[in-house]
Structure formats: structure tokens, C-alpha cells
C-alpha positions in Angstrom: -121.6 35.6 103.6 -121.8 38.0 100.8 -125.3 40.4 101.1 -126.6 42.9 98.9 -124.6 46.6 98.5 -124.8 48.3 101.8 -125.3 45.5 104.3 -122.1 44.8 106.3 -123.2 42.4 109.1 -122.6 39.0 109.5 -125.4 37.1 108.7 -127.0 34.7 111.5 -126.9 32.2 108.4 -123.4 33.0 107.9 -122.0 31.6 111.5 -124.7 28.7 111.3 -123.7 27.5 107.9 -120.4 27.7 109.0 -120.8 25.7 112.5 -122.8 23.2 109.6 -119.6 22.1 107.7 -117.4 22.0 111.4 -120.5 19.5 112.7 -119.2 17.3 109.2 -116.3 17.5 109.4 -115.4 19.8 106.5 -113.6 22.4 108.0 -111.6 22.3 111.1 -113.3 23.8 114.6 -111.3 27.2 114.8 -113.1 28.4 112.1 -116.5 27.9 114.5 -117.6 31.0 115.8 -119.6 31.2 119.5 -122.3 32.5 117.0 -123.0 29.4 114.6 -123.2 27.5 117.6 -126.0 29.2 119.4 -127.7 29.6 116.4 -127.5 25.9 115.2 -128.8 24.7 118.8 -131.5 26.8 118.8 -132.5 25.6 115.1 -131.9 21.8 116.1 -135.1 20.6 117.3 -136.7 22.1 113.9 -134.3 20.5 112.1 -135.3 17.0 114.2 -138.6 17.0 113.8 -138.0 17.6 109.7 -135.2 14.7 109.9 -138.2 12.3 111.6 -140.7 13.2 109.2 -138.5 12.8 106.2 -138.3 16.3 105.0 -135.4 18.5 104.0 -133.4 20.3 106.9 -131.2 23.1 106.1 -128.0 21.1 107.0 -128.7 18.4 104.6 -128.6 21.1 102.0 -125.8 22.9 103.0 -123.6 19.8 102.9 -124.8 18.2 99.8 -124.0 21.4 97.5 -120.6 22.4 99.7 -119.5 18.6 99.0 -120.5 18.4 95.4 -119.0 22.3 94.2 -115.7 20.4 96.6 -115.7 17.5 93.9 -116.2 20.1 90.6 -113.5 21.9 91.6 -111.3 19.3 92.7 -111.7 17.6 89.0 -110.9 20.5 87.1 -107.7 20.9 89.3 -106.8 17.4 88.9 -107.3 18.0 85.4 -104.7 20.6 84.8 -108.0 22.7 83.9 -107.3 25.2 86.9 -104.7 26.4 88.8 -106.0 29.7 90.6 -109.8 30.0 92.2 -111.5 32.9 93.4 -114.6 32.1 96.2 -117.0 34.9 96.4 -118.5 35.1 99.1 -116.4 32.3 101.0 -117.8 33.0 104.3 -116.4 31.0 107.2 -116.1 27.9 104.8 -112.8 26.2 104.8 -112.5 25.2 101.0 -109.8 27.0 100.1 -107.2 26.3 103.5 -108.3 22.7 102.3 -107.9 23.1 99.1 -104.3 24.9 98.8 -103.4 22.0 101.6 -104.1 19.8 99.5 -103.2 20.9 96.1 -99.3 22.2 95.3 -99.3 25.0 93.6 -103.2 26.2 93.8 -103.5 30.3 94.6 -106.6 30.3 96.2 -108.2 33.5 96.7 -111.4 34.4 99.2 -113.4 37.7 98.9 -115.9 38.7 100.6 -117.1 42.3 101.8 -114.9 44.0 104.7 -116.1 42.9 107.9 -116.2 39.2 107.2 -113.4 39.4 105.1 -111.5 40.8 108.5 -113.0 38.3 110.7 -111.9 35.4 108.3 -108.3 36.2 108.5 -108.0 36.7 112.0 -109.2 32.5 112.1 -107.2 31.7 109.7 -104.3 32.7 111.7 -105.4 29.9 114.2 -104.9 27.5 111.0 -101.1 26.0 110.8 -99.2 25.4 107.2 -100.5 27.7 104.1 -103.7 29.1 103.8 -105.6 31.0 101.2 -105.4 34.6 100.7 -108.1 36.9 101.6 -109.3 40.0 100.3 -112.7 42.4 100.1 -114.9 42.3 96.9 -118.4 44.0 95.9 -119.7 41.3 93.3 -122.2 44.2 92.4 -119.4 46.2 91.1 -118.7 46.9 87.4 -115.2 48.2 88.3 -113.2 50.1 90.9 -110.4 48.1 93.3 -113.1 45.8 95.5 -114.5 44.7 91.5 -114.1 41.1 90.6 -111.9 42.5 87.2 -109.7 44.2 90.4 -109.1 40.9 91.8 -108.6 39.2 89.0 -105.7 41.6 88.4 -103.4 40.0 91.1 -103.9 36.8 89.2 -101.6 35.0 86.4 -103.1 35.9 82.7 -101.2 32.1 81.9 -103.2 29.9 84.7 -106.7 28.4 83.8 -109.2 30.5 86.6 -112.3 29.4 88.3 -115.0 30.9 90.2 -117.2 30.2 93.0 -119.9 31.4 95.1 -121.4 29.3 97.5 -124.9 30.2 99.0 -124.9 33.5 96.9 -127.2 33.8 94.1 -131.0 33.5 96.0 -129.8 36.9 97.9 -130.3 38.6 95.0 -132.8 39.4 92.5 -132.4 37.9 89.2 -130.9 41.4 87.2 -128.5 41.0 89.8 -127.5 38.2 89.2 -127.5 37.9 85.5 -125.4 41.3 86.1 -122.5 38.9 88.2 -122.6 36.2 85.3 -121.7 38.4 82.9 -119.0 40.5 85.2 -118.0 37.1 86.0 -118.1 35.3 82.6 -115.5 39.0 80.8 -113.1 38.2 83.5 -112.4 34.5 83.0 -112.3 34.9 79.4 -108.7 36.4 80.6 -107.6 33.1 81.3 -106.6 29.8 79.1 -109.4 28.2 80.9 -112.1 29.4 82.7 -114.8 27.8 85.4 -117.6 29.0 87.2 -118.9 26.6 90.0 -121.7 27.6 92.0 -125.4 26.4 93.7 -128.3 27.7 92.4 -132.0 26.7 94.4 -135.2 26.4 91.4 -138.7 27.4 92.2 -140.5 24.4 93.5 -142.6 22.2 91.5 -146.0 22.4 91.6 -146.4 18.4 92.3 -143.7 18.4 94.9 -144.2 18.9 98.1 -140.8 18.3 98.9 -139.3 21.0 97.4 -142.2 23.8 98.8 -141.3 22.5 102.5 -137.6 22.9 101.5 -138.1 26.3 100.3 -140.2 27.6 102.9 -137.9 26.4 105.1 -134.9 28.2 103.5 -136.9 31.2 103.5 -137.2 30.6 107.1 -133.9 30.0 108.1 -132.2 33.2 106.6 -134.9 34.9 108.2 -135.1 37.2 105.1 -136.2 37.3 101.3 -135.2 34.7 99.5 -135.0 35.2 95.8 -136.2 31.9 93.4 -135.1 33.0 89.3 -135.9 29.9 87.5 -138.3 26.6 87.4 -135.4 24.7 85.2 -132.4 23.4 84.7 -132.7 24.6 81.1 -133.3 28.0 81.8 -130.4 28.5 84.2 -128.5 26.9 81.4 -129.8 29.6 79.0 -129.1 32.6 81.5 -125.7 31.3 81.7 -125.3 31.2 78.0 -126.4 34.3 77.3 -124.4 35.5 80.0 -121.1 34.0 77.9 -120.8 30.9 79.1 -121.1 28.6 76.4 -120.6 25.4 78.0 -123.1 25.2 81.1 -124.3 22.1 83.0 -127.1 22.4 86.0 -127.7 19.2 87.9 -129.0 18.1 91.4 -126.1 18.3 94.0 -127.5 14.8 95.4 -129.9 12.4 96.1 -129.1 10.8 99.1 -131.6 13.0 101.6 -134.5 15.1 100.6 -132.5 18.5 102.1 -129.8 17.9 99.0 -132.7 17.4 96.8 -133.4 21.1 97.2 -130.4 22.4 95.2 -128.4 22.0 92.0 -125.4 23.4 91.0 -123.8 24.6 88.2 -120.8 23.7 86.3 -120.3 26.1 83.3 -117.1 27.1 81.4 -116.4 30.2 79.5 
């Protein structure tokens, strides 16, 4: 989990996000840390209680938009849109061992800052057959060897590139975030093609109670700030544009509990 400049821990919601896709079976149990475990149990009978009532639960979310960013990027690969992915902020997720398991020729690349970055590759040597390759990023950089133009460096100029950042964005406040769109948006106009995949939560409606539980309980969960930029779909559309991405789509990751109801994600192209 990728946090602001100058915070090198690994967040609680890291390991319990992580322990999340293990639990459903989207990433294999060496990558669960003693961590995500205590803190899932200890967040469970919360997370009942919301299930009985029919309210979002922070698992419910965190599957739907991991599962629906899984099927963008599978399509453009399948495609022939893109052959080389860079996850920001990967985390302890196992998209991209799945990913270059599954896909012949994919160069999968996972940044995140130092420490995690560190911890990642030592479970990934627990992993048999090819893995991705991992390396330390500061998405808040304009330049310098952890920038995203560094890392895009090692990459080939010929293959179509995407991006992703899973559970990023509501760290950080919205000039931070425009300021990683447009980073983001220069480097994959290097490229033939060029993706950017990610999961964006909107304020909540003022007629939905739904979405207010949801994100009081997100708030809650990361035990921190978290930041909500827009009310629309639309007007993530138009940040994206006028970050340079031309071609930008922003839709619900699911509808099938109220938790994936919480969050959309975005499918734009440069």
C-alpha cells in the first residue's frame, strides 16, 4: 500500500486487504501475512453485523473493484492492446504473479515505496514458476530514479503500456492526484497504446444511505483520512481528460452486494 511522501509503514489496511483477496481465493496463501489475519478477525464481527443488515462491508468492496480492474486488464491483453503493466502501489495483491502465469509474454512490473516493495519480494520467492518484477516508486515524483518516467524507462518504447493503482487515489488529496494523472497520462503517451485502470470511490449521494454507511465505514477501516474528489462519474471523466486522457470511462465495479456498490473504476486510454 502506497501512502503519501514520507510514510514508510505498512498500512494495517494493507495486510487486511491482502488476507481479503487470499479469503477469495485471488491470490494464493503465502502471500498472507500474520498481520492481515489478526486484523481481518478482529474486524469480522463488524463486518457480520453489516452483512445481516444488508449494508456494505469492506470485503465486499475490496473484491468487487480487485475482480473488475482483473477483467479490464485481462481484455486489453487479450486484445493485443497491452503487453507490459505497471501496478502502483501493488501491495500484497497477487495480480501480477497471476497475470504473467497466465499470459506469455506479459512484463509485469509492481512498484511500490521501499519497505513493502522489500517485503513483497521476499513472498514472492515462496511463489513457484515466473513472477512479476518488483521495484520502489514515489508516484508523487515528477522525476528522479523511484519516478514513474524512471520506471517506465526499463520498459519497451514498441509494446502498448498500462497502468494501475488499486486502492490508491482516496489517500490523497485531489491536487495530488490530478498531479499522478498527468505524470501518468506523459508517460504512456510513450507507448503505441496506452491504459490506465484504476478504482476511484465518489462522494455519497445525498438520497443514499447506502453509500454514507459505506463511506463512513471506509473512513473507518483505514483508520485515517480518507479523501472523496468528485460526486460523478462525469467529473472524474473530465479530470481525466484534462489530465490527457482522451478516452475515459468511469462505471460501478458491480452490483451484486451493496459493499461493490461503493466504488467505480476507471478505464481511460491515452
Amino acid at each position: 500500500m502506497l501512502l503519501p511522501r514520507g510514510s514508510e509503514a505498512i498500512s494495517p489496511t494493507g495486510h487486511y486487504t491482502g488476507y481479503v483477496w487470499v479469503r477469495n481465493g485471488l491470490a494464493p496463501q503465502e502471500l498472507a501475512t500474520p498481520e492481515g489475519r489478526l486484523f481481518f478477525h478482529a474486524l469480522e464481527p463488524v463486518m457480520r453485523v453489516s452483512r445481516l443488515l444488508g449494508r456494505p462491508t469492506f470485503e465486499g468492496m475490496l473484491v468487487a473493484r480487485h475482480r473488475m480492474l482483473d477483467l479490464l486488464l485481462a481484455g486489453a491483453i487479450e486484445r493485443g492492446e497491452i503487453g507490459q503493466v505497471i501496478e502502483i502501489a501493488a501491495g500484497l495483491s497477487a495480480r501480477g504473479w497471476r497475470f504473467v502465469q497466465r499470459y506469455d509474454g506479459v512484463t509485469y512490473v509492481e512498484a511500490d515505496l521501499p519497505r513493502m516493495a522489500a517485503r513483497k519480494q521476499r513472498l514472492l520467492q515462496r511463489l513457484s514458476g515466473p513472477g512479476p518484477r518488483v521495484t520502489t516508486i514515489d508516484a508523487l515524483a515528477d522525476d528522479g530514479p523511484d519516478s514513474i518516467a524512471a520506471v517506465a524507462d526499463t520498459l519497451d518504447p514498441e509494446v502498448g503500456t498500462a497502468i494501475v493503482t488499486e486502492g490508491l487515489l482516496n489517500y490523497f488529496d485531489l491536487e495530488a492526484v490530478t498531479g499522478m494523472w498527468h505524470r501518468f497520462a506523459e508517460v504512456l503517451r510513450r507507448f503505441p497504446t496506452g491504459a490506465y485502470f484504476a478504482d476511484v470511490v465518489l462522494r455519497p449521494q445525498a438520497n443514499s444511505m447506502v453509500e454514507k454507511l459505506g463511506a463512513g465505514l471506509l473512513a473507518a477501516t483505514v483508520r485515517g483520512r480518507v479523501h472523496l474528489h468528485f460526486d460523478t462519474e462525469a467529473e472524474v471523466a473530465a479530470a481525466l481528460a484534462e489530465a490527457a486522457f482522451p478516452a475515459a470511462d468511469v462505471v460501478p465495479a458491480g452490483t451484486d452486494n451493496p459493499g461493490a456498490r461503493l466504488v467505480h473504476v476507471i478505464d481511460a486510454w491515452t
